[in-house]
C-alpha positions as CSV (number, residue, x, y, z in Angstrom):
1,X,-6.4,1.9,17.2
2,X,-4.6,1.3,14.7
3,X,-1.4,4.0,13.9
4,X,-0.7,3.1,10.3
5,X,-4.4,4.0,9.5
6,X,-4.5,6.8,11.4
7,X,-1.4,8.3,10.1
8,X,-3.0,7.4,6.2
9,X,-6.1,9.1,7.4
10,X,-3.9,12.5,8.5
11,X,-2.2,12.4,5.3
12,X,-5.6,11.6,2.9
13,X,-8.2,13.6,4.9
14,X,-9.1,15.8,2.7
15,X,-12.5,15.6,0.8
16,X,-11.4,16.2,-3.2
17,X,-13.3,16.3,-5.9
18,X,-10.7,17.1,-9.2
19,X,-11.9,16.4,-12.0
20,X,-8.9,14.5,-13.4
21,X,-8.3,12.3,-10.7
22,X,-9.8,8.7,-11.6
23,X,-11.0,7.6,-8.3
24,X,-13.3,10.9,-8.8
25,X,-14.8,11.9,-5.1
26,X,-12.8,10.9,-2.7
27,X,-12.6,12.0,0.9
28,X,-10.3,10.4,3.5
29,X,-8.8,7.9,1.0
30,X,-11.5,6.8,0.2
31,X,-13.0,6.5,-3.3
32,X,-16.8,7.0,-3.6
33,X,-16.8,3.3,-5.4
34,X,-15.7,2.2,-2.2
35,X,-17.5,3.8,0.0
36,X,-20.7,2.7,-1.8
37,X,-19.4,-0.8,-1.9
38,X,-19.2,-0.6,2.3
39,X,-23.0,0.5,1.4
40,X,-22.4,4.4,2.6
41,X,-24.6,6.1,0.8
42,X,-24.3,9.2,2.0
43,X,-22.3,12.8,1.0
44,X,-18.7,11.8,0.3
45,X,-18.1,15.8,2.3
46,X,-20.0,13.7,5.1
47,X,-17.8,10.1,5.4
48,X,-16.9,10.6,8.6
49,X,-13.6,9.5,9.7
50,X,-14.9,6.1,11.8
51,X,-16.6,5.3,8.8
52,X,-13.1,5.8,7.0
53,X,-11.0,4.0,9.3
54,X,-13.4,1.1,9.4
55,X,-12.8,1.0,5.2
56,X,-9.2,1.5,5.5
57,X,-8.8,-1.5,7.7
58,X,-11.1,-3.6,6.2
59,X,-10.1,-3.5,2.7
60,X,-6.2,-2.2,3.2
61,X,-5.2,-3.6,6.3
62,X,-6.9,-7.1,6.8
63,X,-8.0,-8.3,3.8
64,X,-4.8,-8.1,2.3
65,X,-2.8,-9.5,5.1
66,X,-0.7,-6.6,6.6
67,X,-1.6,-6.9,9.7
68,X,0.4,-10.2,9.0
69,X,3.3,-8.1,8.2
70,X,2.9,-5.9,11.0
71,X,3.7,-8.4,13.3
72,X,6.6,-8.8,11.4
73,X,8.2,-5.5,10.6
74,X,6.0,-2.4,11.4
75,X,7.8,0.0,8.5
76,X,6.9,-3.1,5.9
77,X,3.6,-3.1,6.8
78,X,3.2,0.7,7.0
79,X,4.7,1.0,3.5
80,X,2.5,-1.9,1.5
81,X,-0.7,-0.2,3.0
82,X,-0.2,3.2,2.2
83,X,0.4,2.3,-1.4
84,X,-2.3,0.0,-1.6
85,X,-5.0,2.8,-0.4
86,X,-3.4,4.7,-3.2
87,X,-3.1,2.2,-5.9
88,X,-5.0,-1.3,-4.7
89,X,-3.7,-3.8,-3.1
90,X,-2.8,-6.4,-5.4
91,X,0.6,-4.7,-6.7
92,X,2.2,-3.5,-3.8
93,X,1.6,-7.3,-2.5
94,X,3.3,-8.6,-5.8
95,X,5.9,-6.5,-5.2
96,X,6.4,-7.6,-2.5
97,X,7.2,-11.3,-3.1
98,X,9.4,-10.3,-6.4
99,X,11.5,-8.4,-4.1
100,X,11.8,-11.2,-1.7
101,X,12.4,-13.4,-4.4
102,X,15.5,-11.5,-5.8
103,X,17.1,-10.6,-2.7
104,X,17.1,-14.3,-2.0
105,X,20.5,-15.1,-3.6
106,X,19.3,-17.4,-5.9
107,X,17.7,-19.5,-3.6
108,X,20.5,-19.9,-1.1
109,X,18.9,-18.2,1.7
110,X,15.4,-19.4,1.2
111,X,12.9,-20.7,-1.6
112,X,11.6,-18.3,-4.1
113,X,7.7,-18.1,-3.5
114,X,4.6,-17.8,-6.1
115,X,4.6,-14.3,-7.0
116,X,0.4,-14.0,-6.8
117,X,-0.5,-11.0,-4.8
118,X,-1.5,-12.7,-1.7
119,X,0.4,-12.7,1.6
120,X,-0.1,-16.0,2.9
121,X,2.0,-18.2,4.9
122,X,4.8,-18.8,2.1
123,X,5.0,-15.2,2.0
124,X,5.6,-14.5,5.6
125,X,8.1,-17.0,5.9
126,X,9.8,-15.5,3.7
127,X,9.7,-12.0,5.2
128,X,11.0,-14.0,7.7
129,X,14.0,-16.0,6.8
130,X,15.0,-12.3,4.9
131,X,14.9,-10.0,8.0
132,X,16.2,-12.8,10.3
133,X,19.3,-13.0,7.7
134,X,19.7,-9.3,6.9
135,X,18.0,-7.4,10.3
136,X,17.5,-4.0,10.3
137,X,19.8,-3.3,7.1
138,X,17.7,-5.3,5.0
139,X,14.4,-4.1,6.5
140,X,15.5,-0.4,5.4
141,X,16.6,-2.1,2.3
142,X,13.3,-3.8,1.4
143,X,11.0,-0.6,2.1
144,X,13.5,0.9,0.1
145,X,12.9,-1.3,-3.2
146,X,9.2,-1.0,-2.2
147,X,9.4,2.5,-2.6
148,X,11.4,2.2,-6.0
149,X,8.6,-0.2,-6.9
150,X,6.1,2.6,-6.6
151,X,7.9,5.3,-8.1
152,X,7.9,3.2,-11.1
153,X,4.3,2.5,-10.8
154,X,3.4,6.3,-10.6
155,X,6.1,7.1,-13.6
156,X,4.2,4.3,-15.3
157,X,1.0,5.6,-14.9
158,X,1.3,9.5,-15.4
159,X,3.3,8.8,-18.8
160,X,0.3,6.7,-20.4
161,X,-1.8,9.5,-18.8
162,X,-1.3,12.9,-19.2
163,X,-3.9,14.0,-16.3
164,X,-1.5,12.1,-14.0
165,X,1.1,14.9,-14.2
166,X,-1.3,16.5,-11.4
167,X,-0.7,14.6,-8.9
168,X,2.5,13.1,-9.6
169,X,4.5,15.7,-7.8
170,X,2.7,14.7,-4.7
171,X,2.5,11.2,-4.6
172,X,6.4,11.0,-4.5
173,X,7.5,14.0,-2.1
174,X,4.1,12.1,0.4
175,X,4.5,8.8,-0.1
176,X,8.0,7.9,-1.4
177,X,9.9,8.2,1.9
């Protein structure tokens, strides 16, 4: 098992069906658009949490390449999946590379990389060359930015959309640690 999923599916496992949330019914994290694309076709009330977790990894874990990360620095990983089952996965992976790219000191440390929302091996070398050079400091550091990344995202978002201001609240006292 995997801890980063479980601990998303503790903090997302309730079945909700507001009205002005865009991903409409949603239970364990999981849109009903993505459920439907896994071919559930069941209750969203019903998803049962295997069915869930299997979703979670599949589309938030693997596909994107965190479990790449993870082998790599666990609070990283932890914080690039959590926002992608929130938001997708393509920005917190874009992200990502800007941040390596900026911390790089202009290119002294290590090469910028394509900034394309795929971790690949360009990207985990990266990661790599960073944490070797910075350690722990700069792994605090990065989630850090991530999570000023995401703040912005969720500003962003709830002033273009007024129905936002529902959830905003939330989304940064859960997942802006």
């Amino acid at each position: 098992m995997n801890p980063i999923i479980d601990g998303i599916l503790v903090m997302e496992g309730n079945f909700s069906n507001n009205g002005k949330d865009k991903g409409g019914l949603t239970h364990w994290g999981i849109t009903e658009a993505v459920a439907r694309a896994h071919g559930y076709s069941g209750s969203m009330q019903d998803l049962s949490r295997i069915e869930a977790y299997a979703i979670l990894e599949s589309d938030y874990w693997i596909k994107p390449g965190f479990e790449h990360i993870a082998q790599i620095s666990y609070p990283i990983s932890f914080e690039l999946c959590d926002a992608a089952v929130n938001i997708g996965t393509h920005y917190p992976c874009t992200w990502l590379q800007r941040w390596l790219n900026v911390f790089n000191r202009e290119e002294k440390k290590y090469n910028n990389i394509k900034v394309d929302g795929r971790i690949g091996p360009q990207t985990l070398a990266a990661l790599e060359h960073f944490l070797s050079w910075r350690g722990k400091e700069g792994e605090s550091t990065l989630v850090k930015a991530l999570n000023c990344s995401q703040g912005a995202w969720y500003l962003d978002i709830t002033e273009k959309r007024k129905e936002n201001e529902e959830f905003i609240y939330g989304w940064i006292k859960n997942r802006i640690t």
